[in-house]
N, C-alpha and C positions, 0 to 999 in steps of 0.2 A: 622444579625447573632446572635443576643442575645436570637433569642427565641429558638435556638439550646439544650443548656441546660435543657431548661423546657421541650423540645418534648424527650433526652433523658433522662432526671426523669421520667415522663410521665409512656415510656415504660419501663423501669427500676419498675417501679411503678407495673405494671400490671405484668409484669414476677413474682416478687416475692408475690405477691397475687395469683396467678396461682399456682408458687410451694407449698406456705401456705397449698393452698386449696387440691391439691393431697394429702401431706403430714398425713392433718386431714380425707384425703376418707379414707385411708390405713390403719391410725395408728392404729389397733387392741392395747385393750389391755384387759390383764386377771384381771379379781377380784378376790382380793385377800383376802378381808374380807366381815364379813355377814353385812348385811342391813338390819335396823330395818324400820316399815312401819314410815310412815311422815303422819298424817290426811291433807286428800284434801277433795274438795268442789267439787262436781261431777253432773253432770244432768244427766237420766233417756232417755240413747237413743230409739229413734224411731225406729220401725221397716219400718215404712211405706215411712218414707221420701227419697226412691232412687233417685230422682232426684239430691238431697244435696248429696248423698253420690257418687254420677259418675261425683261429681265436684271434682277441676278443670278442666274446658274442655278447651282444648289448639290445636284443630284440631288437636288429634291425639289417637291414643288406649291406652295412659297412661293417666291415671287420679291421678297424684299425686301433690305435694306439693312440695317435698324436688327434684328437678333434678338435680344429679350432673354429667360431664363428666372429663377426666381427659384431654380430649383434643376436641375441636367441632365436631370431628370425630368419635367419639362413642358413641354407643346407651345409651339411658338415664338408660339403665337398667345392663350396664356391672359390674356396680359394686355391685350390687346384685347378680348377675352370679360368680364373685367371691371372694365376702364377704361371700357366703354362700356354698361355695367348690363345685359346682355341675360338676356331672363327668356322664360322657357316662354311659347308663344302669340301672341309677336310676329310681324310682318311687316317685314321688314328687305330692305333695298337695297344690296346692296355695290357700290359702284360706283369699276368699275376692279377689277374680282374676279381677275386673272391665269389661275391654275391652278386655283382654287377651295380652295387648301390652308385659307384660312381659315373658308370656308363648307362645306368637308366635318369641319373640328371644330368649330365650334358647332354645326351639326345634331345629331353623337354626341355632345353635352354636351345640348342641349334637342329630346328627341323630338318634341316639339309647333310648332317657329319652320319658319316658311317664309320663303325666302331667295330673291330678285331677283339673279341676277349679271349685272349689266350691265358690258359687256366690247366691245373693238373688236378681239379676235382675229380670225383668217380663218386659212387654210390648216391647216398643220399641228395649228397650236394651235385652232383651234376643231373640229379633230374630237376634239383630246387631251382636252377640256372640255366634250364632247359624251358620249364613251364613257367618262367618270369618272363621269358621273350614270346611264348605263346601267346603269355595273358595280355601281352602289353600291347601285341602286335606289330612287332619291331625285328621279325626274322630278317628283313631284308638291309633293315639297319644296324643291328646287333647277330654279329655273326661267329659264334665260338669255336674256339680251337682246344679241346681236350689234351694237350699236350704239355711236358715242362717246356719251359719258358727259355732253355737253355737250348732248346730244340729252333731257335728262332731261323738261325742259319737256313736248315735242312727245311723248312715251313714254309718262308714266303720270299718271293722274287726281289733284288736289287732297286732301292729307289721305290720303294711301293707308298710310303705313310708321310706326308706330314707332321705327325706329332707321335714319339712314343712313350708310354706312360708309366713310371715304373714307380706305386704309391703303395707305400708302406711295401715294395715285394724284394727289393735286390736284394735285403739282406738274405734269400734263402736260397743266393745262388752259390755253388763250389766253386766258382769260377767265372769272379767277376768281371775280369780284363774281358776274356775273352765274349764274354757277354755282353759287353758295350760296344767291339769290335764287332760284334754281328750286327748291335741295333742299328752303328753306325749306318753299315752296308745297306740294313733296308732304309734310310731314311733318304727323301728325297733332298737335293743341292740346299733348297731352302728349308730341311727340316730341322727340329729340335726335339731335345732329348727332355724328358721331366722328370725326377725323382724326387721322390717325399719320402725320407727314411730318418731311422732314430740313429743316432750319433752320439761319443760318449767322449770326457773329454782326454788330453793327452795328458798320462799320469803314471807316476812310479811308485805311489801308495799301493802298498801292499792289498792293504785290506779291498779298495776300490777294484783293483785287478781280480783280486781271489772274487770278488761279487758278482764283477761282470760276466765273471769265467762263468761261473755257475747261471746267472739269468740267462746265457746263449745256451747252454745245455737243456734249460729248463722252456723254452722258448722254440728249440732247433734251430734256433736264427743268430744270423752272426751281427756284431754291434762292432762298427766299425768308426774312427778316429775323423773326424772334420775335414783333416789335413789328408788323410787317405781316399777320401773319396775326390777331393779336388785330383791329388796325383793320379788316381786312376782313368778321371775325364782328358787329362792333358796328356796321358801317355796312349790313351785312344785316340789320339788327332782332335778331340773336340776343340771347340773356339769359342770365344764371348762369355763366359760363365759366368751365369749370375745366383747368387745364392743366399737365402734368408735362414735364418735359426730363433727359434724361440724355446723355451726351457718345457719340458714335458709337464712340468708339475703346473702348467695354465690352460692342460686339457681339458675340454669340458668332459670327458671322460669320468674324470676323477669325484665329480658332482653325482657319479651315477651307479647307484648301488648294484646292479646287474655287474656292471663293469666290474669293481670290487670282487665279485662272488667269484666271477672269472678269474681274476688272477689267482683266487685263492684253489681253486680248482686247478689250476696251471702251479699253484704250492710256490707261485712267486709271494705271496704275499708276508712281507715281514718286514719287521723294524730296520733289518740292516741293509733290505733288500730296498727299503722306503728311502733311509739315507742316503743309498747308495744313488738314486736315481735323483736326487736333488740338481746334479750338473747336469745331466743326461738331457739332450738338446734334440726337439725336432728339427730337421733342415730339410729345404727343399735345392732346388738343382736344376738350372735352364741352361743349355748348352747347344749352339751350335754343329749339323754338322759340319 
């Protein structure tokens, strides 16, 4: 009977890492002052490496990193659906859409939203992303754009979306300023901006720098500073920012052996590489334009 106690700490143990964890999905908060830029150490993303960029592959149509649920019962993507307020009748832009796992569950949450997936897939993957909207019968609601994302500008008209969606993708732009300066321009008066990307924290440890250097190389994606993304929304005119964070190591990802094989495949996987992500924070980003 003595191991009683330890099997209820145990679950005691896991409920309040449960609550933790909801607590950090939700807690928005507003910024309340300006941020000045922090210099980082950045690589020169590829356009050509789609392969690396449709990782992690975990047999299923999301290809992210950060999956959080608030209970095993919901889709990895609800909290994007509403951290980013979307509402029946919107017109929405996901840009950097992968497989479309996210834009095939908010359509079957709001029968009424029409959805831009702009996307630089080709081969494989853009017929995979081709015959997902055939099967589902959703051409007129899911409408893709085969093009980089940085191409937004030159793509679509002034004022056109309500909502633009940038989950797990801005890290793979050369050129973020100006990237949010364009989403700006398409977003209507009442529109807001969504980001969900990994974030790393502000540090002059050696070792941590030299590690990030290498997972951005190893990855093509740049991993950018808390504080840098905030400067980056405020020196685009954005307004109202709200922004939650919670630590990567409480992905449900990491529960999942697919996932694992992936990074080992991707040659991230290793002891220092493990340490090194111990700070290493998902944050999301709601912003005014």
């Amino acid at each position: 009977m003595k191991i009683i106690p330890y099997i209820l700490l145990f679950f005691i143990t896991i409920i309040l890492i449960n609550l933790f964890k909801i607590f950090k999905l939700y807690d928005q908060r507003y910024v309340t002052k300006k941020y000045d830029y922090i210099p980082q150490n950045h690589i020169n993303i590829s356009t050509k490496n789609i392969e690396i960029q449709h990782e992690p592959y975990n047999y299923s149509d999301i290809f992210e990193y950060g999956i959080y649920k608030s209970h095993p019962f919901k889709h990895a993507n609800d909290l994007d659906f509403h951290l980013a307020e979307l509402k029946n009748n919107m017109t929405i832009l996901d840009a950097g859409c992968g497989l479309l796992g996210p834009a095939l569950y908010f359509t079957d949450q709001l029968p009424n939203l029409k959805i831009y997936a702009l996307t630089n897939a080709n081969g494989k993957y853009r017929n995979k992303l081709q015959n997902k909207i055939k099967e589902k019968k959703l051409n007129k609601r899911i409408i893709p754009y085969f093009k980089d994302f940085n191409q937004i500008d030159n793509t679509f008209k002034p004022a056109t979306f309500d909502r633009i969606l940038f989950i797990e993708s801005i890290n793979y732009s050369n050129d973020i300023i100006n990237l949010l300066l364009s989403a700006k321009n398409k977003l209507k008066s009442t529109g807001k901006l969504y980001i969900r990307t990994l974030v790393i924290p502000k540090t002059k440890n050696q070792f941590l720098l030299k590690t990030y250097d290498k997972i951005q190389r190893k990855l093509d994606m740049k991993l950018y500073y808390h504080q840098n993304i905030l400067h980056f929304l405020q020196k685009c005119g954005y307004h109202s920012i709200k922004y939650t964070s919670i630590p990567l190591m409480f992905s449900e990802n990491l529960n999942n052996p697919i996932f694992i094989l992936s990074l080992r495949k991707l040659g991230i996987l290793s002891i220092a590489n493990l340490m090194a992500s111990i700070p290493i924070m998902s944050a999301t980003y709601v912003a005014s334009a």
